[in-house]
N, C-alpha and C positions, 0 to 999 in steps of 0.2 A: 414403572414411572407413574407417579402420581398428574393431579390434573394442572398439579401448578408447574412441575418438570417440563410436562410437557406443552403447558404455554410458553414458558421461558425460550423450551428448544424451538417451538413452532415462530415465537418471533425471531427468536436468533437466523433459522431457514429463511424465513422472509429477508431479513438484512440481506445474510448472503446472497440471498437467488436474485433480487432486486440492486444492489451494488455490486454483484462480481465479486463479492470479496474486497471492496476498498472503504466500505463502512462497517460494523459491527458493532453490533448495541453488547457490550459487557454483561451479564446477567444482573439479578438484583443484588444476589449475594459477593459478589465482587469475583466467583469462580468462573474456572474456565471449562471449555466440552473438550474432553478428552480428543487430541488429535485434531482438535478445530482449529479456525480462525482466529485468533489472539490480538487482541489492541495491544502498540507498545507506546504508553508513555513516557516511558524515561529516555528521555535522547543525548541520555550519556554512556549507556552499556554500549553491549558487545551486538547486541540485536541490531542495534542503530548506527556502529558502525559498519557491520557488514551490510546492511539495507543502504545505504549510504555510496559504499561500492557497486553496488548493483546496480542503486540510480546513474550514478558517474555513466557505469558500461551503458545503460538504456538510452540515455541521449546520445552518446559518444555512437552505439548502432542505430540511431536514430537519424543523426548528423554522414554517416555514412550514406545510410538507404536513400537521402533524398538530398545529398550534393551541396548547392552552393542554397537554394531555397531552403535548405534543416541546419542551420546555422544555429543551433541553441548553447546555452550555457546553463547547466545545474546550477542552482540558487540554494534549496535549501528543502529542506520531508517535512510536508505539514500535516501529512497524516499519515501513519504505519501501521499495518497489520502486519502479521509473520504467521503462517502454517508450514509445521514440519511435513515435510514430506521428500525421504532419499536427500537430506539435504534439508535445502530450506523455501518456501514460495514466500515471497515477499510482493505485499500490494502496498505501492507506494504512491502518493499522490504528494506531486512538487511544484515547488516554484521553478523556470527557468525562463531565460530571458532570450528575446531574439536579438535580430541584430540590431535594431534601433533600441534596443536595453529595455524593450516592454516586456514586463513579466507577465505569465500567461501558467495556469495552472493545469499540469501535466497529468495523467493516471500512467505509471508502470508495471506490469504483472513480472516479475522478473524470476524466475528456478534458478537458484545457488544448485549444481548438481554435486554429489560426493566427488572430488578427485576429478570433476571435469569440465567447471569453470561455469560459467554465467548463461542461460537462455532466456530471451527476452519472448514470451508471450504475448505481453497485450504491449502498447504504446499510444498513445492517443489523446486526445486535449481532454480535461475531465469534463461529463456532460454536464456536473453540478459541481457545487461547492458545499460543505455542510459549515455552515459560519459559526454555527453555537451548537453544541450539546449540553445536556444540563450532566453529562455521565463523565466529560472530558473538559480538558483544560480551554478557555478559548485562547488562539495564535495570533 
């Protein structure tokens, strides 16, 4: 690994170690690290709808865990990563709205497992918001 590989990999580390996996800076050359965290764009494949479904279940266990006060509604993925693993880990960060219809911006860690349905790791309000990248579309 040369000296520029492995700046690219040491800030890509940082993203991750620093966001959990719900940011990811893309490299310079638009490729990806084998087995890594992946930005997904295009919110019309198959990535996006199956992240899509995960979110649904993460409120939907979310709305469970805490009764009549986790009353949320999924709105919409305003930011996706997807890492393969046995499946799929999806790091999702959403709009959903409470029950007075205030939207509030969600993080979900959610594991697609092969043949055994949906586990919700993280759940939580996102601590930040990233408003603009100069590497992604702004929403």
């Amino acid at each position: 690994m040369d000296t520029s590989d492995y700046s690219e990999y040491s800030e890509y580390m940082d993203d991750v170690n620093n966001s959990e996996g719900f940011y990811v800076t893309p490299s310079r050359d638009g490729s990806e690290f084998p087995g890594g965290i992946r930005h997904v764009g295009d919110y019309s494949g198959d990535d996006y709808r199956k992240a899509k479904c995960a979110a649904v279940f993460a409120v939907e266990e979310h709305n469970k865990k805490e009764g009549e006060k986790g009353s949320l509604v999924f709105k919409r993925i305003v930011n996706l990563n997807v890492e393969p693993a046995a499946g799929a880990i999806y790091y999702i960060t959403m709009a959903a709205a409470d029950v007075s219809g205030k939207l509030f911006r969600y993080q979900a860690k959610v594991w697609k497992k092969i043949n055994t349905g949906y586990q919700v790791l993280i759940f939580r309000l996102a601590p930040y918001w990233l408003k603009f990248s100069g590497n992604w579309k702004k929403r």
